[in-house]
N, C-alpha and C positions, 0 to 999 in steps of 0.2 A: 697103739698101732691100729689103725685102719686097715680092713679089710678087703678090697673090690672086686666081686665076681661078675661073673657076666651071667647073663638070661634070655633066652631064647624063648621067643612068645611063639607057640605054635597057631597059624590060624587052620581054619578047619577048610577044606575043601568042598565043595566048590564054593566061591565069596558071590552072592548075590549083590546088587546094586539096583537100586531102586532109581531111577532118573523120574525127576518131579518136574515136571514142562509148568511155563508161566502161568500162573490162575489168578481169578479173584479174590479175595480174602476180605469177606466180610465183616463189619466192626461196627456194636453199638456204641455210640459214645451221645455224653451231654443230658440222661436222661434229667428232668425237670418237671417240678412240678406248678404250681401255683394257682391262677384263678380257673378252678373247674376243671383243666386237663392234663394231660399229663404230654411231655413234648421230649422226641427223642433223634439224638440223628444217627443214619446209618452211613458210614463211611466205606468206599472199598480201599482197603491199601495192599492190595495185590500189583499183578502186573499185567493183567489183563482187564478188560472190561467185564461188568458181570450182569448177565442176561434172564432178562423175567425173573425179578426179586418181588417174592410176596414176604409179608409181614404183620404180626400180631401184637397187640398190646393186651396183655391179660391181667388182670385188675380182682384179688380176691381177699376178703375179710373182711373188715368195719364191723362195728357195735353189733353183738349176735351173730355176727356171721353173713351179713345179708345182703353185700355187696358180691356181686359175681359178673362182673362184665366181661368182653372180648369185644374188643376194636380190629380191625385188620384191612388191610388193602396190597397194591400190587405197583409196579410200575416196572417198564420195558427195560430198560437199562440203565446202568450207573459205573461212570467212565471211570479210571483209574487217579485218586487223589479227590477223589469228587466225594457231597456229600447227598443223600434226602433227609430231609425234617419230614418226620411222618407224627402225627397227632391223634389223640385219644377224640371223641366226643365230649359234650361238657358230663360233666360228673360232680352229685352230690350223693355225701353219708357224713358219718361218724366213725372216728377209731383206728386204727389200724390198719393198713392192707402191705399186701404183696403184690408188687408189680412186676410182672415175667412180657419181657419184649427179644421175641424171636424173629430172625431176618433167615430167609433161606434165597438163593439164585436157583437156576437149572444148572450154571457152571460152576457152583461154589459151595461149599459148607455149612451145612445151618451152623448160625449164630445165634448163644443166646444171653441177655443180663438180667439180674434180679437186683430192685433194691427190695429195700421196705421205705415207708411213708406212711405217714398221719394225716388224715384227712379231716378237716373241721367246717361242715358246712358245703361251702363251695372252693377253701382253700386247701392246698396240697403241699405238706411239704416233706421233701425227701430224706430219709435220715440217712446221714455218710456216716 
């Protein structure tokens, strides 16, 4: 025999509601590596446009330690569905690194992705 009662969820007084209006939403995708630099796109898949987006490519370890770069720049806006290819300088070491690439708007959320990659020479390649 089965038993079925019933249950009453009390919710608590007073119910806040947060209303979240259309924004940007910023997304790195595609980071790559290969001859010398390192290439990344930023996508917005929001619902608005997203305005004055700066961006860094930070670049740290190889053999000893002794790779420490920061690439960065800017650009006015990036329309909804839309992409930038933003790019390192060329780059040579040895060994190991961390790659930290962070996108921020005035309208939107910093974004940020990390791989890791191996660097040999002047080729880069990303480990998934």
């Amino acid at each position: 025999m089965v038993e079925i009662t019933r249950s009453i969820i009390e919710i608590p007084s007073p119910v806040y509601v947060t209303i979240v209006e259309d924004t940007p939403i910023l997304k790195i995708e595609g980071i790559s590596g290969g001859f010398g630099k390192i290439k990344a796109n930023i996508k917005n898949w929001g619902d608005q446009p997203a305005n004055e987006i700066t961006w860094a490519i930070s670049i740290e370890g190889g053999f000893l330690q002794k790779i420490d770069l920061t690439f960065d720049g800017d650009f006015e806006n990036l329309e909804v569905d839309n992409v930038e290819i933003i790019n390192s300088k060329f780059i040579l070491g040895f060994g190991s690194i961390e790659i930290d690439i962070v996108a921020d708007a005035v309208n939107a959320d910093e974004t940020t992705s990390t791989v890791n990659a191996l660097i040999c020479g002047f080729l880069i390649l990303i480990i998934r």
